[in-house]
N, C-alpha and C positions, 0 to 999 in steps of 0.2 A: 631495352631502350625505353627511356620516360614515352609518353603517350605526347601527341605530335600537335603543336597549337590548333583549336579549329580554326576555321577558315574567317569568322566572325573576330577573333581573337586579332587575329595576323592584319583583318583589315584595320580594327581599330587600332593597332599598333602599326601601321601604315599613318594610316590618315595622321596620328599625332606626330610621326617622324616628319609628315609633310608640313604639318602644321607652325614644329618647330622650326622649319626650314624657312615657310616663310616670314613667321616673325624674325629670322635673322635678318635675313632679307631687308624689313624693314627698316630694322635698326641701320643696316648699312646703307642703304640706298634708298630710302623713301617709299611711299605708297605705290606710283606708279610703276615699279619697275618688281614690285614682290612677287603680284599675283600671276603672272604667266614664269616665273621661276618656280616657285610653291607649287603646280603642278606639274610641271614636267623636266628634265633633268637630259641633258650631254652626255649620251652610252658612245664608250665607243667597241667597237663588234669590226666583225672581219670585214663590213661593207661600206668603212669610214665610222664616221659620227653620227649619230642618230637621235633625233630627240624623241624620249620615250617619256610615259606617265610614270609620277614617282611610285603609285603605289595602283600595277593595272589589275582591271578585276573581271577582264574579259580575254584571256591568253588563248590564242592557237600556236601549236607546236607540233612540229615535225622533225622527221629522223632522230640523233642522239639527243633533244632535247625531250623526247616524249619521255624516256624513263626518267631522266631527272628531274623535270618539272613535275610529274606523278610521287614522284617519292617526295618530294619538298610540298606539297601540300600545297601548288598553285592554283589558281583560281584558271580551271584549264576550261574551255569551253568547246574548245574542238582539237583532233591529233593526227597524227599520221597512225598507219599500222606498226606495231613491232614487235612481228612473231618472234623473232629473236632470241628475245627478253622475257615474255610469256611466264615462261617454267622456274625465273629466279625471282619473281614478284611477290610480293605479300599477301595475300588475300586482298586484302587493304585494296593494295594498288592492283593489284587484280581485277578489281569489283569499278572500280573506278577507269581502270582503262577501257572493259567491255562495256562500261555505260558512257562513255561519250564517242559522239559524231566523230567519226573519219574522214579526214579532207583528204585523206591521200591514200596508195597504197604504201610499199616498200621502197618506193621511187622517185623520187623529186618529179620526174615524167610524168609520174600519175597525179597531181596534184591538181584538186580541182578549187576554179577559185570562184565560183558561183556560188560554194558550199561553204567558202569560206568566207564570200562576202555575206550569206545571209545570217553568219553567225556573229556577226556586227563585235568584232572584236576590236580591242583598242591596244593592241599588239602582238605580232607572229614573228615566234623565233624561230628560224630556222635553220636546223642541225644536221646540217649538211656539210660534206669536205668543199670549198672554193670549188673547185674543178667540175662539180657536180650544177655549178648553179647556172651553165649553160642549160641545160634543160627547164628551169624557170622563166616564166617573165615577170619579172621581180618589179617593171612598173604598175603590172597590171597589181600586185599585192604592195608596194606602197600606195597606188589608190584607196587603198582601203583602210589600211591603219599601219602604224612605223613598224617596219622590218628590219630587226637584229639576227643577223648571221652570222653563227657563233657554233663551226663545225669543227671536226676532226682532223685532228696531224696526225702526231705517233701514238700506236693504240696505248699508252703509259700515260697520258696525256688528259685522260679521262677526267684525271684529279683538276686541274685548273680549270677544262671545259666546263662541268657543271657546276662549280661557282661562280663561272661568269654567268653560263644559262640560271641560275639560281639567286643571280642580284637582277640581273635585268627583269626577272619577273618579281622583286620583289620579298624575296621568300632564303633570304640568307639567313636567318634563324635558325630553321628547319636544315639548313647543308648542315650546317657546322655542328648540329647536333649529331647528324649520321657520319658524320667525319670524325668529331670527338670516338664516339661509339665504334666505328671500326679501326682506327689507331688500337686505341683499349686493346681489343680483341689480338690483332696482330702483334702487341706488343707481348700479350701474353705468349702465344703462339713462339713469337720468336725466343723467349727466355726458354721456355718448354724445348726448342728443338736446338739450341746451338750447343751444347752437349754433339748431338751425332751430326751437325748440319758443319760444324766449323771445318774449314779445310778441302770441304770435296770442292769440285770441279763438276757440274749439272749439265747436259745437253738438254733439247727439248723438242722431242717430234710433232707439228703442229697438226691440226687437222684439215687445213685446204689443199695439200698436195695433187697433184693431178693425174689421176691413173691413167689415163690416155694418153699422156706426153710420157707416163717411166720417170716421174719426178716427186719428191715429197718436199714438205717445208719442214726448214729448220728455223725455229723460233730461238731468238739469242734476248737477252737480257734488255727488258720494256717492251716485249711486244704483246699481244695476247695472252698467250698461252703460259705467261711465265713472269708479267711483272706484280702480281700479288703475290704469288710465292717468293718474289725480291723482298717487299715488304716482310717475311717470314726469316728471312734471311738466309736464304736456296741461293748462291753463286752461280751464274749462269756462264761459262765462260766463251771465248771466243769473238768475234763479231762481222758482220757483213763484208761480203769480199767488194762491192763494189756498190754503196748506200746513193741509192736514187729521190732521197727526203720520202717524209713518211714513213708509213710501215715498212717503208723496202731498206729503211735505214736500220732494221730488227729485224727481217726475217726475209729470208731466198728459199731457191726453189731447186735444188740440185738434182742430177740425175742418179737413181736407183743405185746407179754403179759406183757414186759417190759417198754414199752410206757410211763406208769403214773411215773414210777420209775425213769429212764430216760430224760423226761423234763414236771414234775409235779410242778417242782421249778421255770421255766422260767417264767418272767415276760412277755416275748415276744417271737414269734418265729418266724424265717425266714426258709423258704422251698424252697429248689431249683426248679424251671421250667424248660422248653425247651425256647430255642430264642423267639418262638413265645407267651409266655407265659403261654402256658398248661403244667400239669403236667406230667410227664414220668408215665409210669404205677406202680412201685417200686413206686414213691410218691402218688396216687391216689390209691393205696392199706390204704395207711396210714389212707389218707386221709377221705376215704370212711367208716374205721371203729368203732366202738362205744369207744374205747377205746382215738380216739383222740379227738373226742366232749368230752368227760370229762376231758379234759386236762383245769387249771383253764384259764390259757391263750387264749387257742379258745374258752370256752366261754366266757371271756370278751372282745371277736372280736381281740386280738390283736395277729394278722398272717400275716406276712409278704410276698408275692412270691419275689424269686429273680430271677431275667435272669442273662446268661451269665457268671455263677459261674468255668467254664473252661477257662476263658482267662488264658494264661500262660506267658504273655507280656506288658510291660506300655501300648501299644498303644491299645491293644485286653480290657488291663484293665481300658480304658477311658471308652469304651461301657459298663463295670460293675457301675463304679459311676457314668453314667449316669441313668442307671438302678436302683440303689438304690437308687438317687435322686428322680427319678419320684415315686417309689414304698413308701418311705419315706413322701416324699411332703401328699400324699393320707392317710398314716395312719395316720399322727401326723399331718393332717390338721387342728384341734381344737386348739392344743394345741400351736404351730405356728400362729395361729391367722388370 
């Protein structure tokens, strides 16, 4: 990947975006009506319309916007936690997410806004699902500076989220550069595997399943664990018996005994891991019982592990096709040649 605007770069190509704005401005409608459009601009976000700065240089971000606005090179000043994400970051963004302020923990609940008022920011986006923003008091943070909410639907969904997180702060240069860059990759990816990929039929063991209910998840096509290996050109097939919007619209929760019924039909299976490559205990329940050795699939070897099924970003989602490359390369090594 070319080397990522500095932050000096991005503002002064800011400012002259804003610049050019309000000279339009002028030309269409006169002196007094330019300078309060020139700086700031009509977002609209999950919480209506919002008027934000065109070009902010004091961002707070929490939940799915902190990896995105981390990797686009925003002018971040304060974040939420997101051990999550952690193990698929860059150095880079590594170095930069343990050096800034934490206004929050893993939870919109935890969110403190004293920490976030003294970080005098001049806009906080927050990357949260709707449902979630019960636990805010979202007047007490538009007292402080305009709030864009701008969270999560379906986990496939990742793609549109952090470009809108990524204009509202400003920093649409830097997406579309990690956008362009992981296309590339995937496109190579999928020319390399449609040779042995065309035609199967893909189930996918997720990894939240619930050992204590006797249930696992079955991820179908756009949810976690399965919609960059889409991008690859992995068929997922089947879909939700009964889709509740959101993730439930991609992935259920069946009981153990359902198994054979469930992905008795996959020609192949891909199971989510941890980073490191082992299985979560939810997947090694599965794993471990008689019901998935008789799946036709794993007895004819063909089980796929995937790492890194949580990236929620092109850049987090390099490290997943790299991961399905290697994992890929190993299963369909005969057939590859």
């Amino acid at each position: 990947m070319r080397p990522r605007p500095s932050v000096p770069a991005r503002r002064a190509l800011a400012t002259a975006t804003a610049l050019v704005l309000g000279l339009s401005l002028v030309a269409c409608g006169g002196d007094d009506d330019a300078a309060p459009d020139a700086e700031t601009r009509t977002f609209e976000a999950d919480n209506g319309e919002v008027e934000i700065p065109v070009a902010p240089e004091r961002v707070v971000a929490t939940g799915y916007a902190v990896p995105a606005l981390l990797e686009a090179d925003a002018d971040l000043v304060g974040i939420s936690e997101w051990s999550r994400g952690i193990n698929i970051m860059t150095a880079e963004d590594r170095s930069s997410y343990e050096g800034l302020d934490k206004v929050a923990g893993e939870t919109a609940a935890s969110t403190n806004y004293e920490a976030i008022a003294n970080l005098d920011p001049d806009l906080i986006v927050i990357g949260v699902p709707v449902p979630a923003l019960v636990d805010l008091d979202m007047e007490r943070l538009e007292a402080v500076a305009p709030v864009v909410v701008l969270g999560p639907t379906r986990p496939d969904k990742w793609r549109e989220l952090t470009q809108r997180q990524s204009d509202a702060a400003g920093v649409l240069g830097s997406f579309d550069e990690a956008k362009a860059t992981y296309e590339a990759r995937a496109g190579e990816l999928r020319e390399t595997y449609a040779p042995v990929l065309d035609g199967l039929a893909f189930g996918h063991l997720g990894g939240y399943g619930d050992v204590s209910a006797g249930n696992f998840q079955r991820e179908f096509a756009g949810s976690w664990g399965t919609n960059v290996a889409g991008d690859v050109g992995v068929d997922y097939y089947g879909e939700v018996a009964d889709p509740q919007g959101g993730s439930s619209d991609v992935s259920e929760y069946p009981s153990i005994e359902e198994l054979p019924e469930s992905l008795g039909d996959a020609d192949w299976i891909t199971y989510s891991v941890e980073d490191d490559g082992t299985p979560s205990e939810a997947v090694q329940y599965v794993l471990d019982s008689e019901l998935w050795a008789s799946l036709p699939a794993v007895r004819a070897g063909h089980v796929i592990p995937v790492r890194y099924t949580e990236a929620a970003t092109y850049t987090s989602a390099l490290a997943t096709l790299d991961g399905l490359d290697e994992a890929f390369g190993v299963a369909f090594a005969t057939e590859l040649g």
